[in-house]
C-alpha positions in Angstrom: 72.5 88.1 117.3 71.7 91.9 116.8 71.5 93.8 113.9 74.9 93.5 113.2 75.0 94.4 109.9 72.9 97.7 110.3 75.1 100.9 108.6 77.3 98.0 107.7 78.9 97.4 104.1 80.3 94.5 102.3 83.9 95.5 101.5 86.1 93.6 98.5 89.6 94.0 97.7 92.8 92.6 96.8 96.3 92.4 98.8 99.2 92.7 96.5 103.2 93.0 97.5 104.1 96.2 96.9 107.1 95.6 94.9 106.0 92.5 92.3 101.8 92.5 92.3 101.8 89.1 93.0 98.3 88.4 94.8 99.1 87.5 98.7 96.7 84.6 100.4 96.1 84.1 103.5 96.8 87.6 104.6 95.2 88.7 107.7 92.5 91.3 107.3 91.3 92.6 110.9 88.3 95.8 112.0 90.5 98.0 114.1 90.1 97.6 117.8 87.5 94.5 117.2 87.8 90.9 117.0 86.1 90.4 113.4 88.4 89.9 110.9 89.0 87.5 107.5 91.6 86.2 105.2 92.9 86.8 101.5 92.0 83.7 99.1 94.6 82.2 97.7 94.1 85.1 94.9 94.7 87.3 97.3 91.0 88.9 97.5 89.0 89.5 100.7 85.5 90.0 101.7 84.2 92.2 105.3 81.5 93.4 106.4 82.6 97.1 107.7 80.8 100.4 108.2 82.0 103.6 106.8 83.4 104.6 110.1 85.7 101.7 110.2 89.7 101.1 109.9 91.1 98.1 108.0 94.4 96.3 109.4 96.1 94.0 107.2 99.1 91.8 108.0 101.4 89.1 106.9 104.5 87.1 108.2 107.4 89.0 107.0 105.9 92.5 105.8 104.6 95.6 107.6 101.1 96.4 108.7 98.8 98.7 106.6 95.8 100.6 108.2 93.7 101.7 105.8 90.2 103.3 106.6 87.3 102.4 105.0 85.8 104.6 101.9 82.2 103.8 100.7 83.1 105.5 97.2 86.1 102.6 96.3 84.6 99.9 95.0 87.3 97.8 95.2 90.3 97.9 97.4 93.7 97.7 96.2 96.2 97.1 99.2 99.9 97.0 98.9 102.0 95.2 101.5 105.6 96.1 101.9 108.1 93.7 102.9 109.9 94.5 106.3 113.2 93.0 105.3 113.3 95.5 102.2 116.8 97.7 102.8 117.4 100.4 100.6 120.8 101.7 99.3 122.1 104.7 98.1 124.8 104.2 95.6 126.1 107.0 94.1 128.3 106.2 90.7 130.4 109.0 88.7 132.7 108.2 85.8 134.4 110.9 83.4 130.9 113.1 84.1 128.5 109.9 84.4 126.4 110.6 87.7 123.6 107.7 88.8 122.1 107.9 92.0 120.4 104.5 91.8 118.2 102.7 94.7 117.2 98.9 95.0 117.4 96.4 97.1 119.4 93.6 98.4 119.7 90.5 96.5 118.3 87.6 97.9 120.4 85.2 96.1 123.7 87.3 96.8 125.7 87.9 100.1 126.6 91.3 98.8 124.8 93.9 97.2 127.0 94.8 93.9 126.9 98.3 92.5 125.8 99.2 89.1 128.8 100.0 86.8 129.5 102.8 84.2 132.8 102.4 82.3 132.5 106.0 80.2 130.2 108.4 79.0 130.3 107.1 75.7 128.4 103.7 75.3 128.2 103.5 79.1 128.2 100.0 80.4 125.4 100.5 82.9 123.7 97.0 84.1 120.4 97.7 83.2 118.5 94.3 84.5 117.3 96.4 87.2 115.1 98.1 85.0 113.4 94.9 83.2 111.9 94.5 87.0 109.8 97.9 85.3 108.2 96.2 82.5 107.4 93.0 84.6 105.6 94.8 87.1 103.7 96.7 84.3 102.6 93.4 82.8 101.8 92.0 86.4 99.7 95.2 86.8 98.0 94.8 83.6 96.6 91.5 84.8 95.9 92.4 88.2 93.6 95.4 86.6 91.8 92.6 84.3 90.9 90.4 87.8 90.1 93.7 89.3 87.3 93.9 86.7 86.1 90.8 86.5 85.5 91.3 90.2 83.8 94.6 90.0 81.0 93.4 87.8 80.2 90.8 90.9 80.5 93.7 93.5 78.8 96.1 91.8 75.7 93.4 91.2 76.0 91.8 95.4 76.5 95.7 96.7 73.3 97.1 94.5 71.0 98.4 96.9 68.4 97.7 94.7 69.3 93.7 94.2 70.0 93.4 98.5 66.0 94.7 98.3 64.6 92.7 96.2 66.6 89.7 97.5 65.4 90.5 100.8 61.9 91.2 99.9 61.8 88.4 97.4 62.7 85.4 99.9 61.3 87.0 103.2 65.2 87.4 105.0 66.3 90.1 106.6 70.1 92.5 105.8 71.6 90.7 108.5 70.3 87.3 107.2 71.3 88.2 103.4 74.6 89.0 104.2 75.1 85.7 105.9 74.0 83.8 103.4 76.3 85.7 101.0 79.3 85.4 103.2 78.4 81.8 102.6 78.2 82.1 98.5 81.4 83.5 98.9 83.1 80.4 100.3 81.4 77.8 98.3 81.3 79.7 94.6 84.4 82.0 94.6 85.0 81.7 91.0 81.7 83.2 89.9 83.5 86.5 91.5 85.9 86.5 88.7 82.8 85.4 85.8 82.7 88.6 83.5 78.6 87.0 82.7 76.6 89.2 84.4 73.7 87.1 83.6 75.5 83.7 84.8 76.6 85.5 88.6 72.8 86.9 88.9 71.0 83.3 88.2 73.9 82.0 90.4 73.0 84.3 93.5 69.5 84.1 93.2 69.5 80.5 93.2 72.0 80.4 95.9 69.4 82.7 98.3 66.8 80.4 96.9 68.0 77.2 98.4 69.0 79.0 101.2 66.5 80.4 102.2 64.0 77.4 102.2 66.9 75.6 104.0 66.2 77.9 106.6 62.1 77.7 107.1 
């Protein structure tokens, strides 16, 4: 195998839908105009190997594509998915001077979308359900930030030049070797990416390249 991994980084991210933040698994995650690719977890986070020339291609049974290039400086990726079923309405409501132009989509659970209602301008009877959907997705955001974190303190240990090195230098593999053995880690120990102990996802990885690595020899 070539040196692969040369000018190569390990990207992370998460694939959310676009509308509720709920984490999407299994999502397809493919290198533009190449046949290396991955999937989402079932949290809906991914792992690649991509340089900073690449393009990302995600997609998913029922939603539209997103191509999103690759950018070194995010340390995380956050990638929203839109459903392609999602039709938008214009409904435009006037009573006695009461004017709402309000868009949403089709109820799932409904054969007809029903309007919103305003009876008068005084103590108007507008059906405001459609905007507790806000605060839910604020809350669902809140906790997708908190993952988000948890995983950053694992990226920013695994894509330290500095730890790759002394990794590398410290159990005789080479970059294309340590990020194999990491894609590995990955798969087995995907929990520790979400560990907020620094010290616990360090000892973890170094024993994990340890036993690895003499596997190997």
């Amino acid at each position: 195998m070539a040196n692969w991994a040369h000018g190569q980084k390990l990207i992370q991210g998460m694939v959310v839908d676009s509308l509720t933040l709920n984490n999407l698994p299994a999502v397809n995650v493919k290198i533009k105009n190449t046949n290396r690719g991955t999937s989402t977890n079932p949290n809906g986070i991914f792992t690649i190997l991509a340089s900073e020339k690449d393009t990302l291609v995600f997609s998913y049974i029922g939603y539209s594509k997103a191509v999103v290039p690759v950018n070194y400086d995010d340390e995380t990726m956050f990638v929203r998915l839109t459903e392609e079923s999602l039709m938008l309405k214009e409904v435009v409501i006037k009573d006695q001077g009461f004017h709402i132009v309000q868009k949403y989509p089709k109820s799932p659970t409904l054969t007809t979308t029903k309007p919103l209602k305003a009876r008068s301008t005084v103590g108007v009877g507008v059906n405001f359900a459609y905007f507790s959907k806000l605060e839910k997705e604020k809350r669902k955001l809140v906790k997708v930030m908190a993952d988000n974190e948890k995983v950053k303190i694992y990226l920013d240990i695994v894509t330290n030049p500095d730890f790759r090195s002394d990794v590398m230098e410290r159990y005789t593999i080479s970059e294309e070797r340590f990020y194999d053995i990491l894609a590995v880690y990955n798969e087995k120990n995907r929990e520790i990416m979400y560990s907020s102990n620094k010290g616990l996802i360090m000892n973890s990885l170094l024993s994990f390249f340890q036993n690895a690595s003499a596997q190997k020899k």
